[in-house]
C-alpha positions in Angstrom: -0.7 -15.9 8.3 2.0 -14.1 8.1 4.2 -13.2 11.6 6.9 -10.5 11.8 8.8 -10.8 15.4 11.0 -8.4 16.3 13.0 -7.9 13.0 15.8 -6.3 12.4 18.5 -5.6 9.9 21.8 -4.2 9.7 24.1 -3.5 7.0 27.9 -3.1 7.4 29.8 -0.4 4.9 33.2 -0.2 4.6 32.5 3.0 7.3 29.7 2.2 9.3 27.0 0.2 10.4 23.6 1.5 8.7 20.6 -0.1 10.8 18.0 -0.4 8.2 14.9 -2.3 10.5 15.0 -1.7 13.7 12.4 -4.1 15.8 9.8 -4.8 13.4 6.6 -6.6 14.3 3.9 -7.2 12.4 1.0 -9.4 11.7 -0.5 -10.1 7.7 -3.9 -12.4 7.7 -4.5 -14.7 5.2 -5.9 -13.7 2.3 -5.6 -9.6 3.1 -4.3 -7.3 1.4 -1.2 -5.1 3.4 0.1 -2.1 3.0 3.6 -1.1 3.8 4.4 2.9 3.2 7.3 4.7 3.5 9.2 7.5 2.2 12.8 6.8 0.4 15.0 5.4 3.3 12.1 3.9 5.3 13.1 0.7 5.1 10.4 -0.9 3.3 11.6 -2.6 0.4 14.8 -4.3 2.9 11.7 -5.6 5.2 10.2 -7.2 1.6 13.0 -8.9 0.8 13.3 -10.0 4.8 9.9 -11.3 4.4 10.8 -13.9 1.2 14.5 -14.2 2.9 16.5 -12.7 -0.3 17.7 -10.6 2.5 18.5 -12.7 5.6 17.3 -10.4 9.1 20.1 -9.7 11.6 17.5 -10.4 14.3 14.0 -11.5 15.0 12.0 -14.6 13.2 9.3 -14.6 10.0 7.2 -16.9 10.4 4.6 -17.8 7.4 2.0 -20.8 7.3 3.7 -21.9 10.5 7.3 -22.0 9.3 9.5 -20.0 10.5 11.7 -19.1 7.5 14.9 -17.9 9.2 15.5 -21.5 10.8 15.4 -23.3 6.8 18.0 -24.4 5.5 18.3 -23.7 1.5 16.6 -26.6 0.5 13.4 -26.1 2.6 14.0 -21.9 1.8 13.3 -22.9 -1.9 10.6 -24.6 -1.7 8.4 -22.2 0.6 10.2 -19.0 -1.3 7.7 -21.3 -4.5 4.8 -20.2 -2.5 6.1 -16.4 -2.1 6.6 -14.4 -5.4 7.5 -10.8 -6.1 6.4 -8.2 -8.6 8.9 -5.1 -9.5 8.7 -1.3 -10.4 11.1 -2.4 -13.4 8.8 -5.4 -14.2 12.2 -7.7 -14.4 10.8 -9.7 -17.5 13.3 -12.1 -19.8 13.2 -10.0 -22.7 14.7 -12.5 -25.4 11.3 -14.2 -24.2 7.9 -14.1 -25.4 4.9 -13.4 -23.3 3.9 -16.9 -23.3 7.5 -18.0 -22.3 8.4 -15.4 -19.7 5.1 -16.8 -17.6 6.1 -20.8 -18.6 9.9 -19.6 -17.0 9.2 -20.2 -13.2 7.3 -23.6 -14.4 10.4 -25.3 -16.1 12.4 -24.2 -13.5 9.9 -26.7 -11.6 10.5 -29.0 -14.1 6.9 -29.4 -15.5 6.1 -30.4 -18.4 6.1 -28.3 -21.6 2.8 -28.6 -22.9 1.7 -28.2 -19.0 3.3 -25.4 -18.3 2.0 -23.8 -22.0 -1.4 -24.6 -20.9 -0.8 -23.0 -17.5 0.5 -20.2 -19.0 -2.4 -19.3 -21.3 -4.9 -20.2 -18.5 -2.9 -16.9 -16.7 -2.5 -14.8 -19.7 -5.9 -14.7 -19.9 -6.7 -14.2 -16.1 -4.5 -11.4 -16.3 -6.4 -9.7 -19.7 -3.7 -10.9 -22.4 -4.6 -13.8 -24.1 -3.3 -12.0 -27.5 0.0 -11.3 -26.4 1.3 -14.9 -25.7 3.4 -14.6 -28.7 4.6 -10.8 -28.5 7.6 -9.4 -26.5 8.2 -7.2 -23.9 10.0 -4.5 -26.0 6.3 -4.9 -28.0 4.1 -4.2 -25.3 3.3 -0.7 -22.6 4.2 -0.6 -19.4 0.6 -1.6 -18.2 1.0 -5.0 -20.6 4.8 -5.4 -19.5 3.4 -5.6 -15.3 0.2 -7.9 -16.4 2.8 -10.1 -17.9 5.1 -10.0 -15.0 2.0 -10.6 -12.4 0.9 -14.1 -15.0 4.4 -15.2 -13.8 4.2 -14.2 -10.4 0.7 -16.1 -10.3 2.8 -19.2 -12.1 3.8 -21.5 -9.3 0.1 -20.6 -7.8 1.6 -19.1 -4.6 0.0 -17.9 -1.3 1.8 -14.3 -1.1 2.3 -12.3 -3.6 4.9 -9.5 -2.9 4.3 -6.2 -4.9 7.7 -4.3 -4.5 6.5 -0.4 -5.9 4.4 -2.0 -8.3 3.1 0.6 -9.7 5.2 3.6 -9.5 6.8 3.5 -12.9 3.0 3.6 -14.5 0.2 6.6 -15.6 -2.3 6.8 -13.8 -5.0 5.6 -15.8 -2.6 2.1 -15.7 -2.1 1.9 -12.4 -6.0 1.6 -11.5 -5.7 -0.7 -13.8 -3.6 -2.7 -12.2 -4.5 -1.9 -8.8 -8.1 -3.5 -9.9 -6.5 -6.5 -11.5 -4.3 -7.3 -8.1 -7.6 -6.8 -6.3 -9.4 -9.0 -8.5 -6.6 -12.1 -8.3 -6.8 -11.5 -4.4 -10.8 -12.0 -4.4 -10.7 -15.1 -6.9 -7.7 -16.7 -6.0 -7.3 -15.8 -1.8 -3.7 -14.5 -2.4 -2.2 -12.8 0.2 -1.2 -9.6 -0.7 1.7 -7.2 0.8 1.9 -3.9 -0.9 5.2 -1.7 -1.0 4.5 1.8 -1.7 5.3 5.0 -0.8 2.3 6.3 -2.6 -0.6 6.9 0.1 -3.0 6.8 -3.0 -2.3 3.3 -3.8 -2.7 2.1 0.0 -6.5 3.9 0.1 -7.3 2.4 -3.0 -6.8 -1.3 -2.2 -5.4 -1.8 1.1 -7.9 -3.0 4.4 -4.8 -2.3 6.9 -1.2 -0.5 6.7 2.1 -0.1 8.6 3.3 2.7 7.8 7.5 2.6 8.4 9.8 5.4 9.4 13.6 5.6 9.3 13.3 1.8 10.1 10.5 1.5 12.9 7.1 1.2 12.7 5.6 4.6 13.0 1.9 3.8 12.7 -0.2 0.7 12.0 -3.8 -0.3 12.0 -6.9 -0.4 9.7 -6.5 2.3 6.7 -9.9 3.5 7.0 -8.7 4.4 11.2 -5.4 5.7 10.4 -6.7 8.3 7.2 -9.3 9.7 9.5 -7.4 9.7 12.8 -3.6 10.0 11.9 -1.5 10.1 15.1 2.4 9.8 14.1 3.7 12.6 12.5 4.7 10.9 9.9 1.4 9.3 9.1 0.1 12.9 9.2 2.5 13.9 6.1 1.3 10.8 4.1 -2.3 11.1 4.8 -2.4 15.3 5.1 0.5 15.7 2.6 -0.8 19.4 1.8 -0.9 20.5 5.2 3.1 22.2 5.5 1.4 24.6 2.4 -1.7 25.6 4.0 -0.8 28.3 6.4 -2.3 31.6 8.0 -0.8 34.8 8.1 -3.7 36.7 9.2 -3.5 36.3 13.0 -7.3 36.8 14.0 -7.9 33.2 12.0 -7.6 29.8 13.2 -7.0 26.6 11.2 -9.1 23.6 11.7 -9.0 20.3 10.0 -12.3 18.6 9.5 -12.3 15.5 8.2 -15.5 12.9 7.4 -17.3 10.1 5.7 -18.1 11.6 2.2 -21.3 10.2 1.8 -22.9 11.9 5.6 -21.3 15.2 4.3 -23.0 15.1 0.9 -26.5 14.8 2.2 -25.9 17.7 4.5 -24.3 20.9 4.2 -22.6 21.1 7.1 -20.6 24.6 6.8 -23.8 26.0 6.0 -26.2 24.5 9.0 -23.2 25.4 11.0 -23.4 29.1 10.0 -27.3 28.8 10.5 -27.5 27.5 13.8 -24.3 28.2 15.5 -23.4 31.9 14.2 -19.8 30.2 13.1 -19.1 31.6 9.7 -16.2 29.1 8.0 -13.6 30.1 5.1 -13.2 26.8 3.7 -9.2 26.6 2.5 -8.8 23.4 0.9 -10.9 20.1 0.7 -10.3 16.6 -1.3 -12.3 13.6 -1.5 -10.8 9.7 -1.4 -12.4 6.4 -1.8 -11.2 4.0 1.1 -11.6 0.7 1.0 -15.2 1.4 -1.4 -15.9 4.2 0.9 -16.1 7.6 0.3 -14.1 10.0 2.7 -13.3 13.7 2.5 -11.3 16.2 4.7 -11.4 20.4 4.8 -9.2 22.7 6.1 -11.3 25.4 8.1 -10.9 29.3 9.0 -12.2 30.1 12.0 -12.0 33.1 14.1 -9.3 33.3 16.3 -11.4 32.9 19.3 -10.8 30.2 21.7 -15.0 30.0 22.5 -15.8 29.9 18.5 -13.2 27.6 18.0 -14.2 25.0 21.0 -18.1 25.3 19.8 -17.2 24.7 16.3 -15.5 21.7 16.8 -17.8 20.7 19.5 -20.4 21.1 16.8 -18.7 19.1 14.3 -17.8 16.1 16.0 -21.6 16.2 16.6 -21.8 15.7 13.2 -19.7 12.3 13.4 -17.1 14.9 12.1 -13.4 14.4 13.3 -11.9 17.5 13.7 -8.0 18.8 15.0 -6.7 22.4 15.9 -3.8 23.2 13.9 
């Protein structure tokens, strides 16, 4: 388990004091995997690098497996950092290295032996779908290949967090499910921990079973992913989950917006806008909608027209929520 008390950060400029955590608490179960989201600025990547110590907190204690890492001295800090490692947006591999010597780099630093650590070092390559690559480069292999690599390494010292610092963010698409399924796949097999640092909402629904989501510092929002896309309360976990909402306006003045939002599957096997017409005489323009898979579950949300009637609109949403819909008045 991982415990965040109370944490908090400041960084002094030749100017200022910029206050970059403010009172962080959080709490990461073993074996889970975390989401931390956060615009540019947040303050999520200084609380990763609180969490492993390469950044020492002005305040507060982090405590994992029972230690409380700001009370080590360097010699205990090295060996439980062994048990915490890090993936990067820039994949930070040694590129005078080969695959198979990049991922043997962490081990020799442990002093293992050579042909141990080269046996190790397959043994990952192929857990992480490279077992032909042991001898090529970085400059030799995509993006997609390059992160692979870099998690093999990561997985090296066989830790019990793995920290994934924007993981992601430099890849396609099509890559980053990729990876996003392999990081899921290593946390099923192996029981890794896993703290995600994005400030892509996409990434958090696709992998993520709970999520803090920080703002200039503080925790704006936290709590089951599955709770927070369907019943956003911050308004800053409203920009992340609805980020399309600032661009869907009304100018016609006799129309009133309505957000609807609901388990994809329920909605499928019923036509909702349609029954709603039928039986309650409320005719819906339907101005947007998206679908998202949470967590293997299928969600969707709508933006609604409704007549600007305060009786129309309190039946329709009285309806809805019937329906096991969630609904909010813009």
């Amino acid at each position: 388990m991982i415990e965040i008390k109370n944490i908090s950060k400041t960084f002094l400029t030749a100017e200022n004091e910029v206050q970059a955590l403010k009172g962080i608490t959080l709490t990461v179960n073993d074996g889970e995997i975390y989401g931390i989201i956060g615009m540019s600025g947040a303050g999520k990547s200084t609380l990763v690098r609180c969490i492993n110590m390469l950044e020492k907190p002005s305040s507060g204690t982090i405590v994992i497996n029972g230690k409380d890492m700001t009370a080590l001295n360097e010699k205990e800090l090295r060996a439980a950092r062994s048990k915490i490692s890090m993936i990067f947006q820039s994949f930070n591999l040694l590129m005078q290295r080969n695959c198979l010597k990049n991922v043997c780099f962490p081990l020799e630093l442990q002093g293992m032996k050579k042909a141990d650590a080269v046996k190790r070092a397959k043994e990952l390559l192929e857990l992480v779908g490279l077992p032909d690559k042991a001898k090529s480069y970085p400059s030799q292999l995509s993006g997609g290949q390059q992160q692979r690599v870099a998690i093999a390494r990561a997985l090296a010292t066989d830790p019990d967090v793995l920290l994934c610092d924007e993981a992601t963010s430099a890849l396609d698409p099509k890559t980053t499910s990729d990876i996003l399924d392999l990081i899921t796949d290593i946390n099923r097999r192996l029981g890794i921990t896993v703290i995600v640092i994005t400030h892509q909402m996409s990434v958090v629904e696709r992998i993520c079973s709970r999520v803090a989501i920080l703002d200039n510092g503080i925790v704006a929002e936290e709590g089951k992913v599955t709770d927070i896309f369907t019943r956003p309360h911050s308004d800053t976990a409203k920009r992340l989950v609805f980020p399309d909402d600032p661009g869907i306006v009304t100018e016609d003045e006799k129309e009133r917006l309505v957000r609807a939002v609901f388990d994809g599957r329920t909605s499928a096997d019923s036509p909702l806008i349609a029954q709603m017409a039928i039986s309650q005489n409320i005719i819906a323009n339907i101005r947007s909608a998206s679908t998202k898979t949470i967590s293997g579950k299928l969600y969707g949300s709508m933006i609604l027209a409704l007549p600007d009637d305060d009786e129309i609109v309190r039946r329709a949403v009285e309806y809805l929520n019937s329906q096991n819909v969630i609904t909010e008045v813009l």
